[in-house]
C-alpha positions in Angstrom: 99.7 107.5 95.4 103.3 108.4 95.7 104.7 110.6 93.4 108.2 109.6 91.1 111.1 111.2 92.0 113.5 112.3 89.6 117.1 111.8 89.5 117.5 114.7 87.3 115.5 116.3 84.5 116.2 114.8 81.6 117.5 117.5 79.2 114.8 118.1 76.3 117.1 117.1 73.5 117.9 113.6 74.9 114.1 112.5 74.5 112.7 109.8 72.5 109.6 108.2 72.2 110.1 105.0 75.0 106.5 104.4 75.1 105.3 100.3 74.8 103.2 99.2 72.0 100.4 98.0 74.3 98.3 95.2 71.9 94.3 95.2 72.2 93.2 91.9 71.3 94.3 88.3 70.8 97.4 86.5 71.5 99.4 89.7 71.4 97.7 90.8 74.7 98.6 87.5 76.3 101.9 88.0 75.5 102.5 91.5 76.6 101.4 90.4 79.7 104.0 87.7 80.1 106.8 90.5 79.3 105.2 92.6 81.5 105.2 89.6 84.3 108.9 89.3 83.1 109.9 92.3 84.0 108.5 92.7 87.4 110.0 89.5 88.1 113.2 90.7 87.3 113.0 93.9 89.1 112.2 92.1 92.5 115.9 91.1 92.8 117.6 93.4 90.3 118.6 96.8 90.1 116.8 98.7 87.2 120.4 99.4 86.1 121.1 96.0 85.5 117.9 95.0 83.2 117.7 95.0 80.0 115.7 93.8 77.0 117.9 90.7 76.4 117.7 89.8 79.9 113.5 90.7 79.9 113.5 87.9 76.9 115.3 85.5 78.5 113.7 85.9 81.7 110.2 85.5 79.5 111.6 82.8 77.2 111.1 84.9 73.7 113.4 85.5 71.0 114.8 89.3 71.4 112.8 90.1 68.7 109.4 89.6 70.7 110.5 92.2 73.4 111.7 94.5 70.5 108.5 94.8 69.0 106.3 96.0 72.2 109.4 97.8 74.2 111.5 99.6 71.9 113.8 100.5 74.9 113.5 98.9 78.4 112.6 102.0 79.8 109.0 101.3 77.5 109.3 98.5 79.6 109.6 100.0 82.5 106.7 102.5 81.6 104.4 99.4 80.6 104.8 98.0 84.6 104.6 101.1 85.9 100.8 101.7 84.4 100.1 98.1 86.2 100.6 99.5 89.3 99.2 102.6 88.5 96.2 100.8 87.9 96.6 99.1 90.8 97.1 102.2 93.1 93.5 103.4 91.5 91.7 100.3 92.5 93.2 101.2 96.3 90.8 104.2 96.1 87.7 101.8 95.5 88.2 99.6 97.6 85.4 99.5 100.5 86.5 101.3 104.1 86.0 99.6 107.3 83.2 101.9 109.4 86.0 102.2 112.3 88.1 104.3 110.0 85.4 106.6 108.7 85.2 108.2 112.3 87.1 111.7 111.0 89.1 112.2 107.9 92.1 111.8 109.7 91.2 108.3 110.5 90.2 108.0 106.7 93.6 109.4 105.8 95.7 106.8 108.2 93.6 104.1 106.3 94.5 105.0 103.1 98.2 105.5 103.4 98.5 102.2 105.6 96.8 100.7 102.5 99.5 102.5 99.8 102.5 101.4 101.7 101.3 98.1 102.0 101.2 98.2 98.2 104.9 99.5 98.1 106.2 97.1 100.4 104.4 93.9 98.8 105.3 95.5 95.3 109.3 96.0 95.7 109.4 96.7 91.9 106.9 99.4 92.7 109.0 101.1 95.4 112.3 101.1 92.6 109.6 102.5 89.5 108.3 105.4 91.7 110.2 106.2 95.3 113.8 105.3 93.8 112.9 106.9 90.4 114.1 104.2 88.2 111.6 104.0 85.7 113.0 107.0 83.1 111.4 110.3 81.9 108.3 108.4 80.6 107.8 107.0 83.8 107.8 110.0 85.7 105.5 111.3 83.4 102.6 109.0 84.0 103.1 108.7 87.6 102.9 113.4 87.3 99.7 112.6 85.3 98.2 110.0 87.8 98.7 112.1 90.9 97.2 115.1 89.1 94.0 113.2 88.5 94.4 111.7 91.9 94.3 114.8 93.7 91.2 115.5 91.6 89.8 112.0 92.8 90.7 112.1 96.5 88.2 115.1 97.2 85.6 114.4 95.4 85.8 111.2 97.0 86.3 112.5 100.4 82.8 114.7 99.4 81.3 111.3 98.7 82.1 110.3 102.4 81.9 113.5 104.1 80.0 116.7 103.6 83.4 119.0 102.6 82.9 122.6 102.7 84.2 125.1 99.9 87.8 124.9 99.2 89.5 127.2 96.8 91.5 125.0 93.8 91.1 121.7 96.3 93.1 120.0 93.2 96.0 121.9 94.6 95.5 121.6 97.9 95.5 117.4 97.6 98.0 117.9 94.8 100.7 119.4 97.7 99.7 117.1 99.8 100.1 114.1 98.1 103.6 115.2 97.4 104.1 115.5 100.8 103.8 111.9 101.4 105.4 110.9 99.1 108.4 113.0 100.1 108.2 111.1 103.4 108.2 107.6 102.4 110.6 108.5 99.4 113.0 109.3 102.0 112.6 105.3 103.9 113.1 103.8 100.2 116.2 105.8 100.1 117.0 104.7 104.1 115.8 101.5 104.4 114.9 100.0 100.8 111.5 100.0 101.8 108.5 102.0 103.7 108.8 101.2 107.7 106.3 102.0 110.1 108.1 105.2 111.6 108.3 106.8 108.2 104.6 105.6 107.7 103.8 107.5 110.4 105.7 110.6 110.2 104.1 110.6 106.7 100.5 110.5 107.9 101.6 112.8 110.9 103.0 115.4 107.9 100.1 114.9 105.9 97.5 115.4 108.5 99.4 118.7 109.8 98.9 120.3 106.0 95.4 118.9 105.3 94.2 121.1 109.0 95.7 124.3 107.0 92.2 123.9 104.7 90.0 121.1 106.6 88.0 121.8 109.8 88.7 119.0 112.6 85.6 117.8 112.1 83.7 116.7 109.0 79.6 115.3 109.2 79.1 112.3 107.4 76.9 112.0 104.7 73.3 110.7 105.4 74.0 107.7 103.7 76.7 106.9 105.2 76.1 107.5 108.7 73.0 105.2 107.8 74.7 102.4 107.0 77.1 102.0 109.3 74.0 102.9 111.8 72.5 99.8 109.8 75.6 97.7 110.4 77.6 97.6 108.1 81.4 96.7 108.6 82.6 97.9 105.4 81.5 101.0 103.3 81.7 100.5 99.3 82.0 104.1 98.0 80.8 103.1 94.1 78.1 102.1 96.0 77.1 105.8 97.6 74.7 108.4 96.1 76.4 111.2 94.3 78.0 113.9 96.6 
């Protein structure tokens, strides 16, 4: 996932609490969702700049007073869509991997970022939230927090695949790397509006130069996995794999 970048760090005194006032049950929940529909919908054509919580309510068809009560400011709003595609970015990691790209980690890598920048690319609001740092200080806050568990994620993951020998703080080590990335495609929002190809791939070419510093060329695969694709199968389901 690609980290936020900041504009500028928000002085400490200029803080408020922008978080949404996410329902859990009944017709509340349904209408969070709408708002939260709203607002993406409005961020596929508009700057983040130019949105606000009148034009989220008229855009959903509320009274002002609806937004009011679950966004306090719009960057609560803001906040609320990012953790959609937060959660979205975190279903990426479970979805199951073609055999062909389980061949070396580097393959496994290419996969992975081809899938992420598809995300962006589909996901315009996405791509203003996170690589044009729109979303506000809350924002960048959740996306710190979901890379640090995703560097957490991403090798034990890759020990679920491969058999990964002892790295020293690996959370670091994915943590930089990540960053790395998202440097790169940061830079083709910036250029281009979007992630193109030749940024996708001087990212993966930049992130597979780092990972070498601390991963041999080649990694085994994991019995069960080299049995299965032995066995056939076309796609491998990681929930599905034995403990590493």
């Amino acid at each position: 996932m690609v980290q936020i970048k900041a504009k500028g760090a928000e002085p400490s005194s200029t803080k408020r609490n922008v978080r949404p006032r996410t329902p859990s049950r009944g017709a509340s929940v349904i209408r969070y969702a709408a708002l939260v529909d709203a607002v993406e919908a409005l961020l596929q054509d508009e700057s983040p700049e130019d949105v606000g919580l009148y034009q989220i309510a008229q855009r959903a068809g509320v009274p002002p007073a609806s937004v009011y009560h679950f966004f306090p400011t719009k960057e609560a709003a803001f906040l609320a869509l990012a953790q959609r595609y937060l959660e979205g970015f975190a279903r990426l990691t479970c979805e199951p991997i073609p055999a062909e790209n389980l061949t070396s980690w580097m393959a496994l890598t290419a996969w992975d970022l081809r899938l992420g920048v598809t995300f962006y690319n589909t996901h315009p609001p996405a791509s203003k939230l996170f690589l044009g740092g729109f979303g506000g200080l809350e924002t960048r806050q959740a996306d710190r927090e979901y890379v640090e568990a995703a560097a957490r994620n991403a090798h034990q993951r890759l020990g679920r695949l491969f058999h990964v020998p002892f790295l020293r703080d690996p959370q670091k080590k994915f943590h930089i790397n990540i960053q790395i990335v998202d440097a790169v495609l940061s830079m083709s929002y910036v250029s281009h509006g979007k992630v193109t190809d030749d940024y996708r791939d001087e990212a993966l070419s930049v992130s597979i130069a780092y990972c070498r510093t601390f991963l041999p060329e080649r990694l085994e695969l994991r019995t069960e996995v080299q049995e299965a694709i032995d066995g056939g199968e076309a796609m491998i389901s990681i929930p599905d794999l034995a403990d590493a």
